[in-house]
C-alpha positions in Angstrom: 134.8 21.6 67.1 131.3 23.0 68.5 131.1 24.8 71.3 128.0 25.3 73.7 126.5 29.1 73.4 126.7 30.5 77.0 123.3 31.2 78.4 123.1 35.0 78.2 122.2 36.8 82.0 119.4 38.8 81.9 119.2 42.7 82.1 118.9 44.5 85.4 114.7 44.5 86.3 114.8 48.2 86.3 116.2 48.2 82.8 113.2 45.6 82.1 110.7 47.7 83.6 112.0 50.7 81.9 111.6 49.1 78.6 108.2 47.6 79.6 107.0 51.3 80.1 108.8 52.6 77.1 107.5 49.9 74.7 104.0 50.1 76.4 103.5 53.8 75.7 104.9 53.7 72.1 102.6 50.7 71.7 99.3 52.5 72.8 100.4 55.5 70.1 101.0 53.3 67.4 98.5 50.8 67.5 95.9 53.2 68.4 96.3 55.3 65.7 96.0 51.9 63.5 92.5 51.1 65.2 91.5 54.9 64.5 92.4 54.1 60.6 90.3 50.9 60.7 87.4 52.7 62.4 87.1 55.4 59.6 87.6 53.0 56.6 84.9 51.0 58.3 82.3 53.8 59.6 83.5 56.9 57.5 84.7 60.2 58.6 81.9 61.0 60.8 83.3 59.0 63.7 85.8 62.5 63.9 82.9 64.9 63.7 81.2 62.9 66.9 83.4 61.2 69.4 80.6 60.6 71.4 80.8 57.1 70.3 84.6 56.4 72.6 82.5 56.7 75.5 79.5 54.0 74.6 77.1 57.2 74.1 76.3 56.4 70.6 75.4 52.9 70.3 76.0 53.7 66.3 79.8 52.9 66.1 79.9 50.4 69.4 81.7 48.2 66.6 84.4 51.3 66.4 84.4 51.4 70.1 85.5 47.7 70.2 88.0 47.4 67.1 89.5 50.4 69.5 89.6 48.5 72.8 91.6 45.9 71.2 94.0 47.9 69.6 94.3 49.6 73.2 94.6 45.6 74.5 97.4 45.2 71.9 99.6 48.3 72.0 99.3 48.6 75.9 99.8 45.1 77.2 100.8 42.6 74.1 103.4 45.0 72.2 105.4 45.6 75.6 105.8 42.1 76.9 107.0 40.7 73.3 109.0 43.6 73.2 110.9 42.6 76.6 111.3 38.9 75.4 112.9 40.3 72.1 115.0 42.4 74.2 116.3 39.8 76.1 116.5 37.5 73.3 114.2 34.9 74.4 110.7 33.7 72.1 107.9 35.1 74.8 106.3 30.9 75.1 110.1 30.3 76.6 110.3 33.4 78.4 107.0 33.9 80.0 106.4 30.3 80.5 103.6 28.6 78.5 104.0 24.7 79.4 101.1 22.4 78.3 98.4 22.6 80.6 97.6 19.8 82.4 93.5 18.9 82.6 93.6 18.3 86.2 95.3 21.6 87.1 92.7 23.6 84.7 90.3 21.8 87.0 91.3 23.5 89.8 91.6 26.6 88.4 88.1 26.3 87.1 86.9 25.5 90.3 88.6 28.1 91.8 87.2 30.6 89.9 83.5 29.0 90.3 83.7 28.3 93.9 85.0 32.4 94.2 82.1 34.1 93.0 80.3 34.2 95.9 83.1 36.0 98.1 84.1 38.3 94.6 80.5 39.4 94.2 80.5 40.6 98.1 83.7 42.5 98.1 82.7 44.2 94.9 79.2 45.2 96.9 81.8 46.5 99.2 84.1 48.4 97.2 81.0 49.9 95.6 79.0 51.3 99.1 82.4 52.6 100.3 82.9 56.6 101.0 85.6 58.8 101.6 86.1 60.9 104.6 84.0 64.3 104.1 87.3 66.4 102.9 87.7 64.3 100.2 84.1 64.0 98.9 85.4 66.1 96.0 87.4 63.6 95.1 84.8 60.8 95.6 82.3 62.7 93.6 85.3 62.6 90.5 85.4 58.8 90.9 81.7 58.5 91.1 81.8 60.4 87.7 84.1 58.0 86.4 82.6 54.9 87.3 79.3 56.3 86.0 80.9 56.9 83.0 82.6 53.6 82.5 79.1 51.8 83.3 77.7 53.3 80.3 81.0 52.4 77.7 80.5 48.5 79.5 76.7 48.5 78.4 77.2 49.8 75.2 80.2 47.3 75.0 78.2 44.1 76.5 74.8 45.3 74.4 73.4 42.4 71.9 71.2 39.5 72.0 72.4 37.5 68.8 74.9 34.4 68.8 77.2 36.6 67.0 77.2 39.1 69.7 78.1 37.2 72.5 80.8 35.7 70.1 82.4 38.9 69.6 82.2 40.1 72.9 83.9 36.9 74.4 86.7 37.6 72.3 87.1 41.6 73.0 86.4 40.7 76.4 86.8 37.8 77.6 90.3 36.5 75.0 91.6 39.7 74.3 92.4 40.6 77.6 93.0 37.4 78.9 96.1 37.0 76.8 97.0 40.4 76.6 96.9 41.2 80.5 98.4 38.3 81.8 101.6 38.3 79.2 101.9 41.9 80.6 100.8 42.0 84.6 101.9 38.5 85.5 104.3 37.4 82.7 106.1 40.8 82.0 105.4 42.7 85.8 105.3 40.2 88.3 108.3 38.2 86.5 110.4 41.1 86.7 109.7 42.4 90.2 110.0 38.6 91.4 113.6 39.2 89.9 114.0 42.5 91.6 113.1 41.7 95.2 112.9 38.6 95.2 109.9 38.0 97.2 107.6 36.3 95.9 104.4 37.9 97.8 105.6 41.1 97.6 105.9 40.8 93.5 102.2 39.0 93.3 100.4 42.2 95.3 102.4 44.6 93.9 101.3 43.9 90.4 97.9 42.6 91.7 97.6 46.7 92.3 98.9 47.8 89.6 96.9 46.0 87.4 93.8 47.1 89.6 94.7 50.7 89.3 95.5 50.5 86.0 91.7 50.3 84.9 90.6 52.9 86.5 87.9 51.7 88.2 88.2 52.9 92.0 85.0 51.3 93.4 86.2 47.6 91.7 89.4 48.2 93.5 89.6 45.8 95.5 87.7 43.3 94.1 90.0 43.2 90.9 93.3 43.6 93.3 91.9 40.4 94.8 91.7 38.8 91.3 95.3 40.0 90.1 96.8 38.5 93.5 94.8 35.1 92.7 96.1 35.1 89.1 99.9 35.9 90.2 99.6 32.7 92.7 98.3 30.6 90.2 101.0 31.9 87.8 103.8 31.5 90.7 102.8 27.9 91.8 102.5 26.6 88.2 104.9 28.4 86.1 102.8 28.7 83.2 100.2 31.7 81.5 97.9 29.0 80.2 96.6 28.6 84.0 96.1 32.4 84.6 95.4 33.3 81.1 92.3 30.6 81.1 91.6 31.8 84.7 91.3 35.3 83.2 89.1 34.2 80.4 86.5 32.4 83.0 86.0 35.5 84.9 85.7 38.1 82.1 83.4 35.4 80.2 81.4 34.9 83.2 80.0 38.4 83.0 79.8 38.3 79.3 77.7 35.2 79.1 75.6 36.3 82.2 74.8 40.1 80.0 74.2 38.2 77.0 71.7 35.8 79.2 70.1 38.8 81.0 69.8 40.9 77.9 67.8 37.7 76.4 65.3 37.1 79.0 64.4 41.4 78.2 66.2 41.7 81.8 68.3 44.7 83.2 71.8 44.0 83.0 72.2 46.0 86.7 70.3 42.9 87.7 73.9 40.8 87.3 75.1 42.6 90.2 72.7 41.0 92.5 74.5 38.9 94.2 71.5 38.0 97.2 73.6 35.6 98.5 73.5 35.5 102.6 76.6 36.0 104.6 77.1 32.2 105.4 77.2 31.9 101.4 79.9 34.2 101.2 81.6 32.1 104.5 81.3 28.8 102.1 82.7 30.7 99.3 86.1 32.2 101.0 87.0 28.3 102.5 85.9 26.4 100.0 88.3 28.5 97.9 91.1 28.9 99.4 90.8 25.4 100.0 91.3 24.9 96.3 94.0 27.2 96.4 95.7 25.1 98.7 95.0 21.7 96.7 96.5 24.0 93.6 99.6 24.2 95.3 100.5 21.2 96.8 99.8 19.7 93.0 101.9 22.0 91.3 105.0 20.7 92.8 108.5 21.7 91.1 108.5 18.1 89.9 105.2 18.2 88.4 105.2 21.1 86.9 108.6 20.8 85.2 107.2 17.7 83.7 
């Protein structure tokens, strides 16, 4: 006689998080010591001699700088949330949630992330002209450095005119991360705080700012807080990565495609951050998406989606 397997309970979420942290800091060692090994059997030893090339400084070894942004993708986000699934004994497509997709969903999604790019592009003009209160201008002058810094490694990353550049960078950028983040942020994070307090909202923003923070990008703070909370929803209402994961990809591939396009024409790539768009623009932007936002949710029904 056969008997049923019980359905093992899950670990407490603080034991998850704990081994999310845990994995995701042995991850980043590891594999980034395997993207070092790959960079100097590709470009040589001089790559050690000069690091100049980590920061986008030496357009040289921008191939380097890219085998070693993935292997950060990788270690960081990927390693940690298989390594939770394994823990709990799940495969991560059962655990995480990756159900078909259906076309008219990925419509809306699309749409959403169209129709947003309005209102995005003027919080980001925001987030940029912001200052801190005159005691802390130390501090702003720090982040200033940093985002000045970070510009540079993007245009060194987003640099290339050929087809097989803008294939490369929609998959370091745009796929990569896409995959990577959202297993980790929404799948791993926002699952496991969902199970903690059990409140929905309160799981979405808080990983919304943690994956914000996490990039180290203080004057895109709020613009990519924003963007977390909009991927959480869409992970919440439909139960399924694909929605956020393809979400991701639009938005990162958005700016690829627009550098590639810019860098084309012989045009400034500072030139995609002109948005130009008047007020009433943005208006038309923020209802017509959270419109779609709405229509998202009353289609995802728990009947529909567990289809």
């Amino acid at each position: 006689m056969q008997f049923n397997q019980p359905i093992r309970e899950e670990n407490h979420p603080l034991l998850q998080l704990l081994i999310l942290g845990i994995s995701a800091f042995v991850g980043l060692i590891v594999f980034i010591l395997i993207g070092f090994v790959i960079c100097i059997a590709i470009y040589g030893l001089d790559l050690i001699h000069n690091m100049d090339w980590m920061t986008g400084k030496d357009v040289r070894y921008v191939g380097a700088l890219k085998i070693l942004i993935t292997a950060q993708q990788i270690g960081l986000f990927l390693v940690p949330a298989i390594m939770l699934a394994i823990f709990e004994g799940k495969k991560p497509q059962y655990f995480y949630g990756f159900k078909a997709p259906k076309i008219k969903l990925l419509a809306i999604v699309f749409l959403i992330m169209l129709g947003s790019i309005p209102l995005m592009g003027w919080i980001n003009e925001r987030n940029m002209a912001m200052h801190l209160p005159d005691f802390l201008s130390g501090l702003e002058k720090w982040m200033r450095r940093l985002e000045d810094e970070g510009a540079i490694t993007t245009k060194a990353i987003l640099k290339g005119t050929s087809f097989g550049a803008l294939i490369i960078n929609m998959l370091v950028i745009a796929v990569t991360p896409a995959i990577c983040e959202e297993l980790i942020f929404r799948g791993g994070l926002q699952r496991t705080i969902l199970r903690w307090l059990k409140n929905p909202h309160v799981a979405i923003w808080i990983s919304a700012i943690i994956f914000s923070t996490i990039h180290f990008q203080f004057f895109g703070f709020f613009p990519r807080m924003f963007l977390g909370a909009a991927f959480g929803y869409i992970y919440f209402w439909t139960g399924s990565l694909w929605y956020t994961a393809f979400a991701h990809f639009i938005n990162n591939g958005y700016a690829v495609a627009i550098a590639w396009y810019l860098q084309r024409n012989n045009m400034p790539l500072e030139k995609a951050d002109e948005t130009n768009i008047p007020f009433y623009g943005v208006i038309i932007s923020a209802i017509f998406t959270l419109a779609l936002f709405w229509i998202l949710k009353d289609n995802t029904t728990k009947k529909e989606v567990e289809e």
